[in-house]
Structures are given as C-alpha cells and as structure tokens.
ZAKESE-62670 format. One record per residue: residue number from 1; residue in one letter; z, y, x of N, C-alpha, C in turn. Coordinates in steps of 0.1 Angstrom, whole numbers. Example, Ala and Ser with C-alpha at 12.3 -4.5 7.8 and 13.67 -1.06 7.14 Angstrom:
BEGIN
REC:resi:resn:n.pz:n.py:n.px:ca.pz:ca.py:ca.px:c.pz:c.py:c.px
REC:1:A:78:-57:132:78:-45:123:78:-33:132
REC:2:S:71:-22:128:71:-11:137:79:0:129
This chain:
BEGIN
REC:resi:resn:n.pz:n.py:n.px:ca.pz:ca.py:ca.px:c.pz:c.py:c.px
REC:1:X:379:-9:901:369:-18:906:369:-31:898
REC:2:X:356:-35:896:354:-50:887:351:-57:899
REC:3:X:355:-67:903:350:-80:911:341:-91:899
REC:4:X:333:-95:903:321:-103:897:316:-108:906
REC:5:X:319:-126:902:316:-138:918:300:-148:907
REC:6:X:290:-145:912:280:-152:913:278:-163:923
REC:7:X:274:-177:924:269:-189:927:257:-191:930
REC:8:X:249:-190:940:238:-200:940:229:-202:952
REC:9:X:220:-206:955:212:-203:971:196:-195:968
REC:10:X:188:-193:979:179:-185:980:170:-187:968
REC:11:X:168:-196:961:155:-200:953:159:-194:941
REC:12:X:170:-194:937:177:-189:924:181:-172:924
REC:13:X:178:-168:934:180:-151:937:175:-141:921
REC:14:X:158:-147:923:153:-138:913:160:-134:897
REC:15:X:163:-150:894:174:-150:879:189:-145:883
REC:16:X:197:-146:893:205:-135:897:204:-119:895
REC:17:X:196:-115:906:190:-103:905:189:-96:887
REC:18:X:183:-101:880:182:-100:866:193:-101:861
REC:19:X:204:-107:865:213:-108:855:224:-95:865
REC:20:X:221:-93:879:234:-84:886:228:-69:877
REC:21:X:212:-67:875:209:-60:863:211:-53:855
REC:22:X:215:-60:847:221:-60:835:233:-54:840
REC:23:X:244:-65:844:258:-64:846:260:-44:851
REC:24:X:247:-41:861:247:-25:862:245:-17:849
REC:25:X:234:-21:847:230:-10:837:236:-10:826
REC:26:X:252:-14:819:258:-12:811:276:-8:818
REC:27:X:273:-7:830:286:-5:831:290:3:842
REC:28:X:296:19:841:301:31:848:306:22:861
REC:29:X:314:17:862:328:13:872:322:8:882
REC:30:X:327:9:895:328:4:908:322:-12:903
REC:31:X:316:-16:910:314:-35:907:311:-40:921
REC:32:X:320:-51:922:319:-55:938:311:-72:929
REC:33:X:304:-72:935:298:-88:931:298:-95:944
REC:34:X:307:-108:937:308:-115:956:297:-125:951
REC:35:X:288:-131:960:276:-143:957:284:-158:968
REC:36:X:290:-167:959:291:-179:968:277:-185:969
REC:37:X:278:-189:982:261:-195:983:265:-209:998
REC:38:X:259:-211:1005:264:-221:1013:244:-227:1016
REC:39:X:248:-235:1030:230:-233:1039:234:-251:1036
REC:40:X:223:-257:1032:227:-274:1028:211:-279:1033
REC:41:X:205:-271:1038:190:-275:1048:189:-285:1055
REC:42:X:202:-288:1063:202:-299:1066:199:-313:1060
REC:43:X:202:-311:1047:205:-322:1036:193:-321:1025
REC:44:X:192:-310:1020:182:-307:1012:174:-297:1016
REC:45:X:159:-295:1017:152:-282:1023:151:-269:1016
REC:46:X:156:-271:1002:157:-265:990:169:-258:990
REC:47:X:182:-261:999:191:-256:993:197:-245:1009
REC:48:X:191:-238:1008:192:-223:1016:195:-213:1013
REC:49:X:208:-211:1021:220:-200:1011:205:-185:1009
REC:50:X:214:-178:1002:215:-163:1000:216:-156:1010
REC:51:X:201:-150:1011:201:-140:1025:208:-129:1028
REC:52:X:211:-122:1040:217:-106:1037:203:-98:1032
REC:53:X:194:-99:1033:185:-90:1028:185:-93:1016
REC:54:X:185:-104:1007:185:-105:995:199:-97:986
REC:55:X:210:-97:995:228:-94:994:221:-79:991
REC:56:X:213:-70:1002:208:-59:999:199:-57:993
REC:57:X:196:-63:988:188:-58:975:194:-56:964
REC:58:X:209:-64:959:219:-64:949:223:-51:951
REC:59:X:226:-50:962:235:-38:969:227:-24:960
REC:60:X:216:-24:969:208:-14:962:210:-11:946
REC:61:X:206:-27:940:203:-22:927:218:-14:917
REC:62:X:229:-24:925:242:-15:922:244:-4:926
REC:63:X:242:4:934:247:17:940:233:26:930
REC:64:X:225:19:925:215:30:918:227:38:905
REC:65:X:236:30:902:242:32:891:255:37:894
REC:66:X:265:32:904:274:38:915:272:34:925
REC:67:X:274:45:935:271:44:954:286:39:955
REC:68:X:296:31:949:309:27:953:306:10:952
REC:69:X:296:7:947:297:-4:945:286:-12:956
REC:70:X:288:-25:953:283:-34:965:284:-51:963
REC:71:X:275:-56:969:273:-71:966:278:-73:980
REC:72:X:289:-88:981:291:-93:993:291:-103:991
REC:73:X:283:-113:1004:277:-125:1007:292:-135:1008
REC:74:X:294:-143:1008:308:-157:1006:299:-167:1010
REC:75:X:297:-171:1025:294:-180:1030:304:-195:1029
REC:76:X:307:-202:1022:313:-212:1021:308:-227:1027
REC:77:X:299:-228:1033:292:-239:1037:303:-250:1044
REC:78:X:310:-244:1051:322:-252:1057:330:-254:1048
REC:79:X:333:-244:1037:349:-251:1026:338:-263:1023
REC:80:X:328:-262:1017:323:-276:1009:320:-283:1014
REC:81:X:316:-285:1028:313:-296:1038:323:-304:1040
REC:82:X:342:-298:1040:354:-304:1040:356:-307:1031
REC:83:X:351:-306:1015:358:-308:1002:347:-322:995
REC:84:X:339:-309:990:332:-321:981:316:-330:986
REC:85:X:316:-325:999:299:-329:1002:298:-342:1002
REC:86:X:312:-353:1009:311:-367:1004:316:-375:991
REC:87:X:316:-363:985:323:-370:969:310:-374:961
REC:88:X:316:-377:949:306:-386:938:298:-373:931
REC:89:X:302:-364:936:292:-351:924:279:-346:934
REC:90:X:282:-347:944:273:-341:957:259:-342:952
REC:91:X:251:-355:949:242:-355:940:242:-361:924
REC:92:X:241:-347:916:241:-347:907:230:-341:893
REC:93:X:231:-338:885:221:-331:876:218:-320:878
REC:94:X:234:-313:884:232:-299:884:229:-299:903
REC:95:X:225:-288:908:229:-285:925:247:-282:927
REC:96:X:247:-284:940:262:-284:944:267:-271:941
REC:97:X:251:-260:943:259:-246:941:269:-244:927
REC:98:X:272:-256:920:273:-250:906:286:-250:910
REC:99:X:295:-261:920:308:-262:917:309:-252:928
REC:100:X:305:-243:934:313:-236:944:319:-224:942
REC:101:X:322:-222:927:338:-214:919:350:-221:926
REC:102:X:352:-234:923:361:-243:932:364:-241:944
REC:103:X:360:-234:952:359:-230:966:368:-217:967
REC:104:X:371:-204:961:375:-195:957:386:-195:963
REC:105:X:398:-203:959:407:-200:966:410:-206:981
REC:106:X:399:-213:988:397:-210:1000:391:-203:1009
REC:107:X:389:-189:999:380:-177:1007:389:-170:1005
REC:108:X:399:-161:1017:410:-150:1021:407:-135:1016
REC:109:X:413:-128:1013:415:-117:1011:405:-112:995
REC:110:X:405:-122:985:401:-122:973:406:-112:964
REC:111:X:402:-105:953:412:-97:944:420:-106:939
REC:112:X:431:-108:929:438:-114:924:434:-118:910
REC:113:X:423:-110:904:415:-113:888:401:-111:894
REC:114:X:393:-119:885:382:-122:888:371:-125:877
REC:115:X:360:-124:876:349:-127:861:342:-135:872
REC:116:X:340:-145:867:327:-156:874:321:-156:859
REC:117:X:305:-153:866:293:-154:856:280:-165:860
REC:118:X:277:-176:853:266:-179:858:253:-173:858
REC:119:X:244:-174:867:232:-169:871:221:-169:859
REC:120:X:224:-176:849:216:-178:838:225:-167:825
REC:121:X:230:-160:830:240:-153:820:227:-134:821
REC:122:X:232:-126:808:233:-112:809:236:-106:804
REC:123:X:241:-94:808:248:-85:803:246:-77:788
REC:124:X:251:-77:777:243:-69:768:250:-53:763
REC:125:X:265:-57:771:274:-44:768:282:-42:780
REC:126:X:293:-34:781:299:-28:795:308:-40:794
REC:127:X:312:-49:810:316:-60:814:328:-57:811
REC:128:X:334:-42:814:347:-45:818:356:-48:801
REC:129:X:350:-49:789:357:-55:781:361:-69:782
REC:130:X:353:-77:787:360:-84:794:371:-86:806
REC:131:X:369:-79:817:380:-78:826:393:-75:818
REC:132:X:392:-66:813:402:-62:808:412:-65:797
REC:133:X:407:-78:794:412:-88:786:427:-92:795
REC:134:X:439:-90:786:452:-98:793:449:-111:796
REC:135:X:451:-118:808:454:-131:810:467:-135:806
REC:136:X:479:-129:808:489:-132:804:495:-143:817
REC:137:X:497:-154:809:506:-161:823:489:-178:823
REC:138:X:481:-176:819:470:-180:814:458:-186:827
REC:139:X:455:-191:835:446:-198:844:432:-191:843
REC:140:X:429:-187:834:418:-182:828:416:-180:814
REC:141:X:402:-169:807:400:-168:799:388:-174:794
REC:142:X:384:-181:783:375:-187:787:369:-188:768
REC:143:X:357:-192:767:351:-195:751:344:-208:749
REC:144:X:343:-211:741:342:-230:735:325:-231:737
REC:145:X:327:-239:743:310:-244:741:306:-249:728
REC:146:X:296:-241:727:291:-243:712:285:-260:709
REC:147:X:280:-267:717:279:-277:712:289:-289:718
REC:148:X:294:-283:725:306:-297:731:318:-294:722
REC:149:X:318:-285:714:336:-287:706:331:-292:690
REC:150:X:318:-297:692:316:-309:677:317:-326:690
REC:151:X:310:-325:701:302:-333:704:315:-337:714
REC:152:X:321:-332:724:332:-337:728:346:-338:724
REC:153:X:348:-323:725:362:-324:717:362:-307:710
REC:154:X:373:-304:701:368:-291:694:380:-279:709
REC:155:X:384:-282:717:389:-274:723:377:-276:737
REC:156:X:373:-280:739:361:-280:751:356:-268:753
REC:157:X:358:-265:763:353:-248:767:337:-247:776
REC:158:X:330:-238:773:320:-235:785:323:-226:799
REC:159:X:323:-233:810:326:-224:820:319:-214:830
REC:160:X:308:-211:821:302:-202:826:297:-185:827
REC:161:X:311:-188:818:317:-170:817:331:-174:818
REC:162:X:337:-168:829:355:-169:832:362:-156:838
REC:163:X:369:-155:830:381:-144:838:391:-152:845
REC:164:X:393:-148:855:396:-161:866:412:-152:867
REC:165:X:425:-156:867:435:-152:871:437:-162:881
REC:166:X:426:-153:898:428:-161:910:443:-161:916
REC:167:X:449:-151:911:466:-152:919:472:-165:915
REC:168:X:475:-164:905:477:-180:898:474:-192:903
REC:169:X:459:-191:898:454:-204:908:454:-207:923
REC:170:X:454:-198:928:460:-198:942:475:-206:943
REC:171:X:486:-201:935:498:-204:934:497:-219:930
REC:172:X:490:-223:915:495:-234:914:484:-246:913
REC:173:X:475:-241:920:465:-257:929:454:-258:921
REC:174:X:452:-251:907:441:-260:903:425:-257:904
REC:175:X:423:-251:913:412:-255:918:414:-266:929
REC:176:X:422:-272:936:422:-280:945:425:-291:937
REC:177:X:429:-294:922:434:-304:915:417:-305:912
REC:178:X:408:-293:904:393:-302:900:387:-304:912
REC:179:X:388:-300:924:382:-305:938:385:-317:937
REC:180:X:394:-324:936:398:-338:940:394:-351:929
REC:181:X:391:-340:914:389:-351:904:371:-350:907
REC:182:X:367:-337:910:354:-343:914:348:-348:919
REC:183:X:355:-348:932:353:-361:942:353:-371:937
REC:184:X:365:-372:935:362:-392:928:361:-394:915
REC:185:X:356:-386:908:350:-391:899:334:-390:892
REC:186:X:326:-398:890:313:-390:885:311:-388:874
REC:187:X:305:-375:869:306:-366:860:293:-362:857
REC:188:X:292:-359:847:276:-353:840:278:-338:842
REC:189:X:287:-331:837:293:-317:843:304:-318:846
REC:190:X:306:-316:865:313:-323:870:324:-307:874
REC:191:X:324:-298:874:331:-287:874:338:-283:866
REC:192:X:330:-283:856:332:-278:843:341:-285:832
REC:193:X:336:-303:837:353:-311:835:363:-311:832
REC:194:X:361:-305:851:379:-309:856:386:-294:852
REC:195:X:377:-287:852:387:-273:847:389:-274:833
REC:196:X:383:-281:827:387:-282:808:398:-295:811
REC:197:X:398:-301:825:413:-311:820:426:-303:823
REC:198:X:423:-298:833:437:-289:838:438:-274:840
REC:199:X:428:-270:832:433:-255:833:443:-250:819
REC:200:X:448:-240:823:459:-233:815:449:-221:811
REC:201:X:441:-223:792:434:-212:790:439:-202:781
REC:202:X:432:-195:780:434:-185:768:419:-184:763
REC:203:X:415:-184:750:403:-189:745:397:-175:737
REC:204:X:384:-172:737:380:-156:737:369:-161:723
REC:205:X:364:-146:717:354:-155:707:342:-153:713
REC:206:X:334:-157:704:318:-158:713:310:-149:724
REC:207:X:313:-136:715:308:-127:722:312:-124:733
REC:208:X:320:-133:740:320:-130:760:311:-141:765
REC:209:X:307:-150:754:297:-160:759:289:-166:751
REC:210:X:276:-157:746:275:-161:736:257:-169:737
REC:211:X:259:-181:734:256:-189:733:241:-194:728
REC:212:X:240:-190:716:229:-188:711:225:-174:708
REC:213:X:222:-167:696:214:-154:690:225:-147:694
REC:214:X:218:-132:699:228:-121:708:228:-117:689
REC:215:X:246:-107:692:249:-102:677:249:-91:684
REC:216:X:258:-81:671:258:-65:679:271:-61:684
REC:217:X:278:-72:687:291:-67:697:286:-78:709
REC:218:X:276:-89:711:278:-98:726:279:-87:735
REC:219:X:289:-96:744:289:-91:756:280:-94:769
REC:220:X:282:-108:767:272:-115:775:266:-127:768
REC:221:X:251:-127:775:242:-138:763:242:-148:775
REC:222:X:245:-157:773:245:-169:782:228:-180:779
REC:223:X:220:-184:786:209:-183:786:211:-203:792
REC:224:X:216:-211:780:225:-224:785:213:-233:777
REC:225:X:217:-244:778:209:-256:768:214:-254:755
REC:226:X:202:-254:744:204:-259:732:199:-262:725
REC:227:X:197:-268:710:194:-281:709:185:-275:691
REC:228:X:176:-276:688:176:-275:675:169:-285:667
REC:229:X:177:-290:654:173:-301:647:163:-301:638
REC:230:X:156:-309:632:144:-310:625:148:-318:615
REC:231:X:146:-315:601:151:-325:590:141:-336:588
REC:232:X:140:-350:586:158:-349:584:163:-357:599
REC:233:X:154:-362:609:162:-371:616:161:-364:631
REC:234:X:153:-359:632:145:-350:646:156:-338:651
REC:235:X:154:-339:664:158:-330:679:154:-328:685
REC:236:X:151:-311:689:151:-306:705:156:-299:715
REC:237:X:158:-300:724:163:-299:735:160:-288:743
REC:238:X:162:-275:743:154:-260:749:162:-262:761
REC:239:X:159:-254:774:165:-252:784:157:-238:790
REC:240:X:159:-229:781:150:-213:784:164:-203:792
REC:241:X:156:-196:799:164:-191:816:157:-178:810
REC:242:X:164:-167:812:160:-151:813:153:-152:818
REC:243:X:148:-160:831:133:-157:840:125:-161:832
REC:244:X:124:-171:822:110:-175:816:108:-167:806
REC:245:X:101:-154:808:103:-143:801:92:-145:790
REC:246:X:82:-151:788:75:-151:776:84:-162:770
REC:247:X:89:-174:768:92:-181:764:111:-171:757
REC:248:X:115:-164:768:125:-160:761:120:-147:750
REC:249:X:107:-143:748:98:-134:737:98:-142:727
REC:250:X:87:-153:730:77:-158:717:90:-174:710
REC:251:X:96:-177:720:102:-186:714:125:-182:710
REC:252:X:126:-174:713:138:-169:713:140:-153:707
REC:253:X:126:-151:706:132:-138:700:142:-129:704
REC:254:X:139:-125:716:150:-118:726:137:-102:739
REC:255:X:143:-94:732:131:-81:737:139:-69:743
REC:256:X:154:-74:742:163:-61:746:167:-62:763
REC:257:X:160:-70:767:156:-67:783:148:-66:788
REC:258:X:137:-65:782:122:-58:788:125:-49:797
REC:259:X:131:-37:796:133:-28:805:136:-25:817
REC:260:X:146:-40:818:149:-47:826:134:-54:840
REC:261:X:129:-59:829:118:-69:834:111:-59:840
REC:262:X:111:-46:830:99:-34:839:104:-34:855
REC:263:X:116:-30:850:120:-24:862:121:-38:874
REC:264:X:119:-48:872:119:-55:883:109:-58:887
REC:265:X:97:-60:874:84:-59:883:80:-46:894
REC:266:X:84:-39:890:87:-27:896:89:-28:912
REC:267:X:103:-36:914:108:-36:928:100:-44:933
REC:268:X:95:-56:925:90:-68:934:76:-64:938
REC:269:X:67:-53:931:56:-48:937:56:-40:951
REC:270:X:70:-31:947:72:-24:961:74:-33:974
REC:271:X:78:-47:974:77:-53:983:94:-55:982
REC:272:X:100:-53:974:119:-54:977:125:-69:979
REC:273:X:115:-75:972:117:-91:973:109:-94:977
C-alpha cells in the first residue's frame, strides 16, 4: 500500500481530482490518498473543507484501477485552529490549506512513510519509484527548487513533492518546530521555509519534481511558478495549473494528459461533480 496525503478545501477539488488521476492511471498498487482539508467559513466564505461526496468521487476514480484502494477525508480544522490560525502566516499569499502537511503528526493512526503531493502536481510514471526511495535516517526526501537554489540559496529545496519519514518526525518535533517558526514569523512561503531550516533531507534529482519541461524518466511534473527571460533585460512570470488546460497546450507544450482531460470531462458531464 502507497499512502499519498493531498491538501486543500472544496474550490481546489477539480485540480486535485486531475492530479489523484494521474497518480491512478500509472500505478498497479493499493493507493490510500489521505486529503487534509479543514472548514474556515467562519473566517473566509471560500475556504470550505472537502466534501465526503467529493472524498467519493476520488474513491471511485481509484478503485477503477484497484478496488483496494481509497481516498480518506483528514479533517484538521481543530489541529489548526490550536496551532497556526493566530500566527503571522494565517493571512498570507498562499491559503492556510498550504501549511496543513504540518498538521500530520497530529492526526493518530498515520502510516509511518508518506508522499505529500501538491494539488498542482501530476503523475507522469508509477509513484511508487518514489515511495520506494530509502529515507535512511533522513526527515524526508526532497528536490531543489529550480529557481530558489540560484535566487536563495543553492541547497533550497521545493516542498511540494515529499517522501515524508512520518515516524521520525513524530519522534523528533519537526513539524512542531516549523509550526512554531510560522507562527511567529512572516514569511512569503511560510511552510516551505521552516522545513528548508530544520529538516534533515536527503536530496532526489528532478525527475520526482520536475519543475519545468517533463523529460522521459519525470515522475512527477509539478505545475509551480516560473519565470522566463527576454534578452536582454526583460521577465515573465507564468503561474499555469494543469486545470488551465489550453494554456498548459498552446503555451507549455504539454499534450500527454489529454486523456486524462477526456476522461474527466467525461465524469463531470455525467453529473459526478
């Protein structure tokens, strides 16, 4: 069995869906995908967890590939109401859903290894070459952000593909050590930070997160900001999501998910969403 923990609330479902997708349709093995999500309605009208109907519709689309597998809902609304709701990140660039990886090891009866994917991620080969990567004695596995290891520092990692060695972290605090730096401190990526200050990594090459142009070993295409320059003094700034499906055609040159796209217009005609 692969465990695979997704993040986000109701609005963000459909670029999920797309990417829990993928994550199927290249890979044999049991896949449990946990979704942290949390109801913040009170606060924001926008930010309304993840339904169980929506949990079953994952469910579905995994068991089309194995009937062992299954999506389960991680209601955390209370861990983050006690942690970070009054800290300095709460309103930020990104929504709160981004830090609720940090939450993890206050949700009981977890596997002990773990792949957190963000929702803007997809699958282009079978996952479990990643799972199956040694952690070793290692916090996680993790690969360099392509533009933060010129622009920050050259060990700066992106955290949006992780093999998580949750036993570890459980043991020795550090998700409760970047809960605490995020709280008090404010951050432009305020998750992603504190786990590049104190995590213990082990560093993968692109192709578990690959960043820009998919090659013929990516594993996963991470679908993140990036930037391209204009000689001699000019920059631009892309921010293209697998949902923005003509834009990831005509401007990215990316066609090895259509199939994909079929098949979801597909369900969303039948009424599944």
């Amino acid at each position: 069995m692969i465990p695979v923990v997704f993040s986000g609330n109701k609005k963000i479902f459909e670029g999920m869906l797309l990417s829990v997708m993928s994550l199927a349709k290249y890979s044999n093995e049991e896949l449990n995908v946990y979704v942290l999500t949390m109801d913040l309605t009170f606060n924001n009208p926008k930010f309304d967890a993840i339904t169980d109907e929506q949990i079953a519709v994952l469910t579905e689309v995994l068991q089309k590939k194995n009937p062992k597998s299954k999506a389960i809902k991680l209601d955390v609304t209370e861990q983050y109401k006690a942690t970070l709701m009054q800290g300095k990140n709460h309103e930020n660039g990104y929504t709160p859903y981004a830090t609720l990886r940090l939450m993890l090891d206050l949700v009981p009866n977890l596997p002990d290894k773990m792949i957190y994917l963000d929702t803007d991620t997809m699958c282009c080969s079978d996952i479990k070459q990643l799972y199956d990567i040694d952690l070793e004695d290692k916090d996680c596995a993790i690969v360099k952000d392509y533009m933060g290891r010129f622009w920050i520092r050259r060990s700066y990692f992106n955290s949006g593909v992780m093999l998580m060695n949750l036993k570890q972290i459980r043991e020795n605090g550090l998700f409760e050590k970047c809960r605490q730096m995020v709280f008090k401190k404010k951050m432009i990526m305020p998750d992603q930070s504190a786990l590049n200050k104190y995590s213990k990594r082990k560093y993968l090459p692109f192709r578990f997160n690959e960043q820009r142009k998919i090659k013929e070993d990516t594993v996963v295409k991470h679908f993140c900001k990036g930037i391209v320059f204009f000689l001699p003094f000019g920059f631009h700034i892309y921010n293209i999501k697998q949902w923005h499906r003509e834009k990831v055609h005509k401007s990215l040159k990316i066609f090895m998910f259509d199939d994909l796209y079929a098949e979801f217009d597909k369900m969303k005609a039948e009424g599944k969403f």
